[in-house]
C-alpha positions in Angstrom: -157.0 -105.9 -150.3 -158.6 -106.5 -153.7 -160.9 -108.9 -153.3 -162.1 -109.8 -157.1 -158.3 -111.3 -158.1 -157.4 -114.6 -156.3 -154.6 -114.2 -154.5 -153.0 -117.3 -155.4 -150.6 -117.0 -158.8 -151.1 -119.2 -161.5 -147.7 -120.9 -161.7 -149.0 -122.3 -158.0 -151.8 -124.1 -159.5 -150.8 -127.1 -161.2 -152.4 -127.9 -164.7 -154.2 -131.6 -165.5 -151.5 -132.7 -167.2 -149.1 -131.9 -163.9 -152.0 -133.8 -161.5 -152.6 -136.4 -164.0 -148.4 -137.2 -163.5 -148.5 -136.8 -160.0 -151.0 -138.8 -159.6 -149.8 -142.0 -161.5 -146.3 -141.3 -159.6 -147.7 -141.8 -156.4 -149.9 -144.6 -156.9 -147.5 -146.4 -158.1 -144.9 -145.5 -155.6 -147.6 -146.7 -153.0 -148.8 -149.5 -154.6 -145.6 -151.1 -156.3 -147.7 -154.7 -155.5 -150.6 -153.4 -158.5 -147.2 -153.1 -161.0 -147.6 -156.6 -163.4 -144.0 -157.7 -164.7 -144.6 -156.0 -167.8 -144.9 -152.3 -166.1 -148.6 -152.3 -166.4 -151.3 -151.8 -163.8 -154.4 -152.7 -164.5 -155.5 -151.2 -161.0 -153.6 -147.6 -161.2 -155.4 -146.9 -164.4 -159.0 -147.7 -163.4 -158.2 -145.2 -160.6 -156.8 -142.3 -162.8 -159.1 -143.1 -165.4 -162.4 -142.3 -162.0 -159.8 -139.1 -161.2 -160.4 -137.7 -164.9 -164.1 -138.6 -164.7 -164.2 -136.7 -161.2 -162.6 -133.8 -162.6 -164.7 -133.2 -165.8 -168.0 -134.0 -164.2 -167.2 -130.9 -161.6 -166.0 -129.4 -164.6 -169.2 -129.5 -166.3 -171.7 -129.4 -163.4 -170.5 -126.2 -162.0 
């Protein structure tokens, strides 16, 4: 077994832009309540918005 390749493909490993989407599907499909009448949630966006810090600040402290 070669040990220095990952084993997983690349294809399998979804991009930011594919989490990102994923992301604000879900939390809106389990949170319809944060949606405001106009479409807009206040509340889904402060949590993506903490997921993007999360990511770039493991980003750039590994």
């Amino acid at each position: 077994m070669n040990t220095t390749h990952s084993s997983v493909l690349v294809t399998e490993v979804p991009g930011y832009a594919e989490l990102q989407r994923e992301m604000h599907d879900a939390l809106r499909a389990q949170h319809p309540e944060w949606i405001d009448e106009d479409g807009n949630s206040p509340t889904c966006d402060s949590y993506e918005a903490r997921f993007a810090e999360l990511l770039f600040d493991h980003r750039v402290l590994r």
